[in-house]
C-alpha positions as CSV (number, residue, x, y, z in Angstrom):
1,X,0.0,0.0,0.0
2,X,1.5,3.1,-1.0
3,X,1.6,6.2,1.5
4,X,-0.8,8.7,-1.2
5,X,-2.9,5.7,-0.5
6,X,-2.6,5.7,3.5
7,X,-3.0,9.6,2.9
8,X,-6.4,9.0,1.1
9,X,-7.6,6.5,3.5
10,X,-6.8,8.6,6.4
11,X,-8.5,11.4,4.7
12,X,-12.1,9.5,4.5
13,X,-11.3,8.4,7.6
14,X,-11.3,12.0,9.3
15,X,-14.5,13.1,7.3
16,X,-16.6,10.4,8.6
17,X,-15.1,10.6,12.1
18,X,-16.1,14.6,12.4
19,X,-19.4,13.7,11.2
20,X,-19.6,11.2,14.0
21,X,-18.1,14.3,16.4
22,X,-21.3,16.6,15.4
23,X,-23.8,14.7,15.9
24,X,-22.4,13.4,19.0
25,X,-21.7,17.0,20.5
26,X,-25.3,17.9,18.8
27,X,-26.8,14.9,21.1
28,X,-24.9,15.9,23.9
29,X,-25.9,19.6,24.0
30,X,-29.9,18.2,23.6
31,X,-29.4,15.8,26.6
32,X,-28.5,19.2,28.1
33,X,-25.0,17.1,29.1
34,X,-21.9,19.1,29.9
35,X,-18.7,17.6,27.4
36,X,-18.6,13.9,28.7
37,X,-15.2,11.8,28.9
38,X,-16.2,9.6,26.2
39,X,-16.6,12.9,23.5
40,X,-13.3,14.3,24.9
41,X,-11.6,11.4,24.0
42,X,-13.1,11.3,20.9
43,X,-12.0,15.1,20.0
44,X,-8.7,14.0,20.7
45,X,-8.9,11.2,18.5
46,X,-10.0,13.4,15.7
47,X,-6.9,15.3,16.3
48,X,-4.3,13.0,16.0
49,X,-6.4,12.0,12.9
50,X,-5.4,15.8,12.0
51,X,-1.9,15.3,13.2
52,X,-1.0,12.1,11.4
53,X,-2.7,13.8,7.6
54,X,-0.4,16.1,8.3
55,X,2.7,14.3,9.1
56,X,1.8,12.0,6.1
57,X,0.5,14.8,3.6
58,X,4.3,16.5,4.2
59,X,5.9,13.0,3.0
60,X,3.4,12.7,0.3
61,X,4.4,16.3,-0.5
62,X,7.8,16.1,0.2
63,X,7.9,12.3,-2.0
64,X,6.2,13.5,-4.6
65,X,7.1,17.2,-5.1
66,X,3.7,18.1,-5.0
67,X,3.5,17.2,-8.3
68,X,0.3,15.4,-8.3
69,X,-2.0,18.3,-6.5
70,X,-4.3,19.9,-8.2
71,X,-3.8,23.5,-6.4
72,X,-1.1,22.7,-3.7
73,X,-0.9,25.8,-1.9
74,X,-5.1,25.7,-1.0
75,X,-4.4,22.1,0.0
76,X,-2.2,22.7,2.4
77,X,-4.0,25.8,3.7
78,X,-6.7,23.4,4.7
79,X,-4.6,21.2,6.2
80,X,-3.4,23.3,8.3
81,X,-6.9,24.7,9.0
82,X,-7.6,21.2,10.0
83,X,-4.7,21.3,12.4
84,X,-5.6,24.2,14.4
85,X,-9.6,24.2,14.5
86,X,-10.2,22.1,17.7
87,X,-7.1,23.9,19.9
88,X,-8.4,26.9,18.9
89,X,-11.4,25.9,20.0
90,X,-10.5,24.5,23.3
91,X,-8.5,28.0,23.9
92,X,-11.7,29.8,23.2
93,X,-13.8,28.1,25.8
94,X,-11.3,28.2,27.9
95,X,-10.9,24.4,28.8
96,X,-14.3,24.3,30.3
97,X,-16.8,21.0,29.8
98,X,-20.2,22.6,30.5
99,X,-23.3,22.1,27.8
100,X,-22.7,25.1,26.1
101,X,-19.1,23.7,25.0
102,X,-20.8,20.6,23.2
103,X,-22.3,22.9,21.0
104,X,-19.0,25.1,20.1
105,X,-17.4,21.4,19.4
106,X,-20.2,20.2,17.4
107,X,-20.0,23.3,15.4
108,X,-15.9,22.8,14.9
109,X,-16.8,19.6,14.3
110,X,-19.5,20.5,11.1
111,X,-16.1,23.1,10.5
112,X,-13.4,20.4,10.2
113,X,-15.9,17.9,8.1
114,X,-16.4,20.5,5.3
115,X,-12.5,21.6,5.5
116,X,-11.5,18.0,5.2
117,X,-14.4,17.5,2.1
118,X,-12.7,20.3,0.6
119,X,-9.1,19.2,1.1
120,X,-9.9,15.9,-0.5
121,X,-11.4,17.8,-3.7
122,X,-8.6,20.1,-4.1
123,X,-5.8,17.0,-4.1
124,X,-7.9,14.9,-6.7
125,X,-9.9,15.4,-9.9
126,X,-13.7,16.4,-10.1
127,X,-16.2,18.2,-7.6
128,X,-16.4,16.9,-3.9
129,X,-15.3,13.4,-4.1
130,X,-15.5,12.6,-0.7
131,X,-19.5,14.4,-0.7
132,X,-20.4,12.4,-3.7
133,X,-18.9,9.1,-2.2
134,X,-20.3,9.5,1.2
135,X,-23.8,10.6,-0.7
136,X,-24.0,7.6,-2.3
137,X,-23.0,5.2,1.0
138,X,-25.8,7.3,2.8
């Protein structure tokens, strides 16, 4: 398995798992539940999904001299968007785990699924890929 492969995989993988992080946030802020141990965990999860694109998206980068990205500089600007979304977040509310925090996650969340939709589109050929492929699962 080659690492533009790994780097694809891991991609899919990070849409569907900030979907996931919405609606759980989404569910937790209609329980009227402050930020439970089981979502935290999950956040963190979802970035070190962010930290390993990264690291990998640099080899792929670095490997392949960018050679195969459609727009390379946008890419990256999203990757790095994707990076920085949930510490900023955290920063912004402060640390804190009350309800009004699962709503602020669930919205970074929604954030980091449509920055990772359109990281996917700008490194391959055609219009929203990763949309169109999880349209058609759904």
């Amino acid at each position: 398995m080659s690492i533009l492969v790994i780097h694809d995989r891991l991609a899919m993988t990070t849409l569907l798992f900030s979907a996931i992080c919405v609606a759980w946030g989404l569910l937790n802020y209609l329980r009227k539940q402050p930020v439970t141990s089981g979502y935290w965990g999950a956040l963190v999860i979802l970035q070190i999904l962010a930290v390993a694109q990264a690291v990998i998206g640099g080899i792929v980068f670095v490997t392949l001299d960018g050679g195969q990205l459609l727009r390379p500089v946008v890419h990256g600007l999203y990757g790095a968007t994707l990076l920085l979304s949930l510490p900023a977040a955290y920063v912004y509310s402060g640390g804190k785990d009350t309800r009004n925090e699962n709503m602020v996650y669930a919205l970074v969340c929604l954030w980091l699924f449509f920055i990772t939709e359109r990281a996917i589109s700008t490194g391959q050929e055609g219009v929203a890929p990763a949309l169109s492929w999880l349209l058609s699962v759904l």
